[in-house]
N, C-alpha and C positions, 0 to 999 in steps of 0.2 A: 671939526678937526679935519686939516685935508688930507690929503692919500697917501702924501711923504712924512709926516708927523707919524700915523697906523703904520707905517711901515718901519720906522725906526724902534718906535715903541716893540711891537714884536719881537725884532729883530734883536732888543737889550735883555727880553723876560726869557728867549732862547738858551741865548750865551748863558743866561743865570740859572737855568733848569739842568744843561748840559754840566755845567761848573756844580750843580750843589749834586745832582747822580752819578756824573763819572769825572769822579777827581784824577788828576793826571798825574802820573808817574816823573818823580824830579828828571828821570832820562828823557821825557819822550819832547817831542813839538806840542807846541798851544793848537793842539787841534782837538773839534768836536763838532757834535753833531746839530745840521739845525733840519727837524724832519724829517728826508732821507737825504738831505745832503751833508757832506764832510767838508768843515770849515776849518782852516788855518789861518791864526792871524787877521781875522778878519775877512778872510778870502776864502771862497768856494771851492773846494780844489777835485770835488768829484761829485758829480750826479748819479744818484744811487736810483733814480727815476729808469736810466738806462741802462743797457746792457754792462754788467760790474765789470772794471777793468781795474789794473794796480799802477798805481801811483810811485814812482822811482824802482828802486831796489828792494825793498824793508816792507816787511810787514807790520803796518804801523795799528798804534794804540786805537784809532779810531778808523776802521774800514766801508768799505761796500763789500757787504755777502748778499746776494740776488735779492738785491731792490730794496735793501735795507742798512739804513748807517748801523752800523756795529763796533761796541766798544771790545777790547780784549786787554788785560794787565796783563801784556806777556813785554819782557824784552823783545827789540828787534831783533828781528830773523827772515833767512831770505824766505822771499814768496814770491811766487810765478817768476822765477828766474830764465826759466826755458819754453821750448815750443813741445806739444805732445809729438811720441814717436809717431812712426810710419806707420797708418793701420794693416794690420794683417787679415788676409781673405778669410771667410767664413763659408759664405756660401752668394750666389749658386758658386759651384765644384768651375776652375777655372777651365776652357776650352772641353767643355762638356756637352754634349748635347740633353736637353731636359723636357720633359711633356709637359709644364705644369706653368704657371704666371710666377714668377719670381719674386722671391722678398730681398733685397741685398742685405747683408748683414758683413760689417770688419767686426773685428777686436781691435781695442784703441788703450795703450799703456802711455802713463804720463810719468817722469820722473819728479814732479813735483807733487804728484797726487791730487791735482786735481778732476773736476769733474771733467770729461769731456763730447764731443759729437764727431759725429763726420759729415761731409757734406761730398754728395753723388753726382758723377756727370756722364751719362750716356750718351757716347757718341753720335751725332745726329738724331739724336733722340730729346734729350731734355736733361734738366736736375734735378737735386732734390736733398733736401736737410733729416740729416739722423738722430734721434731721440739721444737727448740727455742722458749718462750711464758714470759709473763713478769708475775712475782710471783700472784697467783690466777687462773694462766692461766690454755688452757688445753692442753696438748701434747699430740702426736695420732704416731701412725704407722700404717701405713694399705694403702688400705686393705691387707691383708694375707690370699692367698687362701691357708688353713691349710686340705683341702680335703672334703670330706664328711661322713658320718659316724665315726664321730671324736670326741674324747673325751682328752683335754689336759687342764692341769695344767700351770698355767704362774701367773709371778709375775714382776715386777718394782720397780728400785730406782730411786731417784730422785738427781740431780746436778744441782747447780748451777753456776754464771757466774766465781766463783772465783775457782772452780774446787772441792769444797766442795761436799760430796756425804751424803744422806742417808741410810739408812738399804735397804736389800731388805723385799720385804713386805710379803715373803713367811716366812721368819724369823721372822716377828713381828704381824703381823695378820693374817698369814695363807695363802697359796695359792688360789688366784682363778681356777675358772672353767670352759671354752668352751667345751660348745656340738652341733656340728653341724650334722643336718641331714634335708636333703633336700628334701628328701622324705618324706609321706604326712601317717599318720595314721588315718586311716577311717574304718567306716564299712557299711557293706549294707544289709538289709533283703528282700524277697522276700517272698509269697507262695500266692498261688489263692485266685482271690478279686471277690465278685460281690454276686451272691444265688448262693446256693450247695446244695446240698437235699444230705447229707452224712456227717455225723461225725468228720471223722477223716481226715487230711491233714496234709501233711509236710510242715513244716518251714524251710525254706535255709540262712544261714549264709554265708556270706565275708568278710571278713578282715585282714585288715594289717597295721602290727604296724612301717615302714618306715624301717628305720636302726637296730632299738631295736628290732623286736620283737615283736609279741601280749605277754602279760601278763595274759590278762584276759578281759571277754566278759561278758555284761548284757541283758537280754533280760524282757520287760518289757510286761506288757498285759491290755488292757482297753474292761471291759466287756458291752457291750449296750450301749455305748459311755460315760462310767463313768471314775471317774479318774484313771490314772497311776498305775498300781501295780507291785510291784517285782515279776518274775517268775521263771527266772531262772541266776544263773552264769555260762555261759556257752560260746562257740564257735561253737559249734558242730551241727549240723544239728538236726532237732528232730521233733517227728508226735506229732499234738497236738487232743487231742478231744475233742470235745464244745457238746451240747445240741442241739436240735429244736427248731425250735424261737429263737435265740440269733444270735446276731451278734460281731464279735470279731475285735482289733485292734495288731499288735504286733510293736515293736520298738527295736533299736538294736544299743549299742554303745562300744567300745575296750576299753581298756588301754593299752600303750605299756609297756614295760619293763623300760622304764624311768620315767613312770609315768604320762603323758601325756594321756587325756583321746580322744576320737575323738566324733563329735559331734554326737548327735542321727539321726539314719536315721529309718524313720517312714513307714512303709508300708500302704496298703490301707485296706479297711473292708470288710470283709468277713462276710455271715450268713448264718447260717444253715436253710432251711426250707424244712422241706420231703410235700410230693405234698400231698394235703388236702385230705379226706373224706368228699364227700360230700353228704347233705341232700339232695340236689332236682337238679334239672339242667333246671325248667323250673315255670313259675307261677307268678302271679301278686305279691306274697310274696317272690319270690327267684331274687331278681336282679340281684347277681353276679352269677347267673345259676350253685350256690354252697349249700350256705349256707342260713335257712330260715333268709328273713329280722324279726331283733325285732315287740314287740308290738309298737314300739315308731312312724316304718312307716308307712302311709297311704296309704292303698293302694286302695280305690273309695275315690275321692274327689267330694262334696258335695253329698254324698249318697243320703239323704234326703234333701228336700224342704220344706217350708212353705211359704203361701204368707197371707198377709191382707191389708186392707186401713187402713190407722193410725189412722182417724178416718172418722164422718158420718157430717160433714157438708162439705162444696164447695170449692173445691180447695185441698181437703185432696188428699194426694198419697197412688200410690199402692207400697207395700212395700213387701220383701223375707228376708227370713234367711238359712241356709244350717248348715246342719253337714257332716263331713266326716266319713271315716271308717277305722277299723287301723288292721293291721295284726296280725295273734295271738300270731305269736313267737315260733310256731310248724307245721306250715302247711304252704302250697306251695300257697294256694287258698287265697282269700278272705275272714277269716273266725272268725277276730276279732269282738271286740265293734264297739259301734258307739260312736264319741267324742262329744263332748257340741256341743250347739245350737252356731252360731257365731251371731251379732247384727243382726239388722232389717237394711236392703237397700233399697235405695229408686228403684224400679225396672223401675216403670213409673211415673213420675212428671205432675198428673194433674193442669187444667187452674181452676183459681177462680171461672170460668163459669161454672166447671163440676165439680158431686160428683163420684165416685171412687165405682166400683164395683169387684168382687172378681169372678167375670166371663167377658169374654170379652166380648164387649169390654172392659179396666178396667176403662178406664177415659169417662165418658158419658156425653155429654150438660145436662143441666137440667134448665126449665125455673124457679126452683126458686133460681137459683144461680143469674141469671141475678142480676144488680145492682138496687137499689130502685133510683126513680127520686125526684130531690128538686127544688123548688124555692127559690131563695135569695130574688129578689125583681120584684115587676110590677110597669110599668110607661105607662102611668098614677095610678095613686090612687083614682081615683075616676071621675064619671061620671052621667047623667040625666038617669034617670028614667028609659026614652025610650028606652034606649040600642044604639045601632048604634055607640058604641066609639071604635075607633082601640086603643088595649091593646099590649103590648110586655111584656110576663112573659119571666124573666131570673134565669135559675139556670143550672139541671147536669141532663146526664142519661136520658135525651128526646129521646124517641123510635122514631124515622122518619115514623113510621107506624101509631104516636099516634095521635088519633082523638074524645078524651073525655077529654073536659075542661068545669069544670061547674062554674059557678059563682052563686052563693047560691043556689044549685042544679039543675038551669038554664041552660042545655046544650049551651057553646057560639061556634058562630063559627069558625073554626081552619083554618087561611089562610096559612099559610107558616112555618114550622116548619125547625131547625137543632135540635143537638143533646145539646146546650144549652139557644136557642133560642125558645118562638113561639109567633107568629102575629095572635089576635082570633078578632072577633066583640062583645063587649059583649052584651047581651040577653038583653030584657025588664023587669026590675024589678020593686019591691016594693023600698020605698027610706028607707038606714039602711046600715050599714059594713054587707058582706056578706063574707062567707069561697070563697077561690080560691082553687079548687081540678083539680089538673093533674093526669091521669090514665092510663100510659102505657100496650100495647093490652095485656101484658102477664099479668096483673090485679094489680101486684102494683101501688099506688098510692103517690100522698104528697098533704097534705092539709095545706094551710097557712091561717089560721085563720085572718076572717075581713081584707083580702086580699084586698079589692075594696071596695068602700062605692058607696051608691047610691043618689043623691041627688035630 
């Protein structure tokens, strides 16, 4: 059988396989499939071997979807009617400067929904095709190491699955921008930190502007730790001159030639102070063996004394007050005022028993501090004539020494005494209530009236 005979043969058992699997809809074209290609009529009318592209207007019963004939029962309806839109930037960030090898990335929308890519062209650089994504998506190439110190221009169109293309975007909105530099723009100041007893010091500048270039340099200055001020526009190295007593800060930042500024680098503080003149170098008013101390220092604390008792009955304390002494505010010595009196302190705390002398000793016994003695009650309350009756007078403050109890001025006698207790005999009397008097030896007494009767 020769090779146009197998070829027709084929070419019948096709049509018959296509015709008995996908019967055709009474609307559509006699079209189907032989393989991957799309036949009508007898005629080839698209190779589905190649890139799928669409055939008229209509999205017909028998297509190419990526590399394969495909049947669909749909009515016609438009398909790939349009081109995908404009892609939109992603990344790198346009007119940016960046440290790192770049991946380009658009976003690419189609109004027909199809799939789409984009395809890159770096100026004097090269091209390059973007990953398949489905309409919305985002297509990248990269990364592209495009060098360092680099500045290129690039731009993307966008196509979709039916081979439709967009503008490129350097045509319709302008070229983007890549600037790579990997290099780092900084700067650094230096100049002597700490006391300086001298005026004048140099300021040291560093810096670099990476790939670009320095541009331009600031130099700022903060006086006694006050805020921020402009000093100078500059780069360049420079002597500064401050004052006595002041202490200074400087600060230091670049721009490169792209525009990029570098962060502040801050130095340390510096002060100026020339070594003192001094008043004195030695004295109860010179502490820092310089300068006289103010009137405000004291320099004899509690200069003067005073003492008194608070007051003149038993148990009063002895009491001090003090003032100090204060420097004059001109002299090295001793040679101020004397400052207010401070209160009254209690120096020594005498007992109830002692009055308070203003010579020592200051707290002294005194027998009329001693306590006065009472009776509450006696029992018995009464007795014969004769006497001979044991009494027990009870009350406070019974001297264990005491030995004068009279029963209506009847001296009785005193058997057994404590300090709130005593056991007497009482006397022979007339019959009648008579006073009870207790008389401890230091001479106080207590007298309880018709204490005892006599009967």
């Amino acid at each position: 059988m020769n090779h146009n005979i197998k070829l027709f043969i084929l070419f019948t058992l096709s049509i018959l396989v296509s015709l008995l699997f996908f019967p055709l809809n009474t609307g559509a074209e006699d079209t189907y499939c032989i393989g991957d290609e799309v036949w009508e009529d007898g005629t080839m009318i698209e190779d589905c071997n190649v890139q799928d592209t669409c055939i008229g207007t209509t999205f017909r019963d028998f297509y190419c979807f990526y590399g394969s004939c495909t049947y669909a029962d749909l009515a016609c309806h438009s398909f790939c009617d349009s081109p995908p839109n404009i892609p939109t930037l992603i990344a790198p960030p346009h007119n940016t400067t960046i440290d790192y090898i770049p991946t380009f990335k658009v976003q690419i929308s189609d109004s027909d929904n199809d799939d789409v890519r984009a395809h890159f062209r770096i100026v004097l650089y090269g091209t390059g095709v973007g990953n398949w994504v489905g309409s919305g998506g985002i297509s990248q190439w990269g990364p592209v190491n495009i060098g360092d110190c680099a500045i290129y221009q690039w731009e993307v169109y966008a196509e979709d699955a039916c081979g439709f293309e967009s503008s490129w975007t350097g045509e319709t909105i302008g070229y983007w921008v890549v600037k790579v530099d990997k290099g780092v723009t900084y700067s650094h100041i230096s100049y002597t930190t700490g006391t300086i007893d001298y005026t004048t010091f140099w300021v040291y500048l560093e810096e670099s502007g990476g790939c670009f270039g320095v541009a331009e340099g600031n130099v700022d200055i903060s006086i006694d730790g006050g805020a921020w001020q402009d000093y100078s526009s500059t780069i360049n190295d420079f002597n500064y001159t401050g004052s006595d007593g002041h202490c200074y800060n400087f600060r230091y930042q670049v721009k490169n030639n792209n525009g990029e500024w570098s962060d502040w680098d801050e130095g340390g503080e510096v002060c100026i102070q020339f070594a003192p003149v001094c008043d004195c170098t030695s004295g109860p008013c010179c502490s820092n063996l310089c300068n006289f101390d103010d009137s405000s220092a004291i320099c004899q604390a509690e200069a003067e004394t005073e003492y008194q008792c608070s007051g003149t009955g038993c148990g009063d304390d002895y009491q001090k007050r003090t003032r100090d002494k204060y420097c004059s505010g001109s002299d090295a010595g001793c040679t101020g005022s004397l400052g207010s009196w401070s209160g009254w302190t209690t120096e020594q705390d005498c007992a109830d028993s002692q009055l308070c002398s203003v010579i020592s000793p200051y707290c002294r016994d005194d027998p009329s501090c001693a306590p006065l003695p009472t009776i509450s009650s006696i029992n018995p309350i009464s007795g014969p004539t004769a006497g001979g009756t044991a009494v027990t007078i009870y009350g406070t403050n019974f001297d264990l020494n005491l030995n004068n109890v009279t029963f209506g001025g009847t001296p009785a006698t005193v058997n057994t005494i404590s300090s709130t207790e005593i056991e007497v005999t009482t006397p022979e009397h007339t019959a009648g209530a008579v006073n009870v008097v207790v008389t401890n030896p230091d001479g106080q007494s207590y007298t309880l009236p018709s204490g005892y009767t006599y009967v």
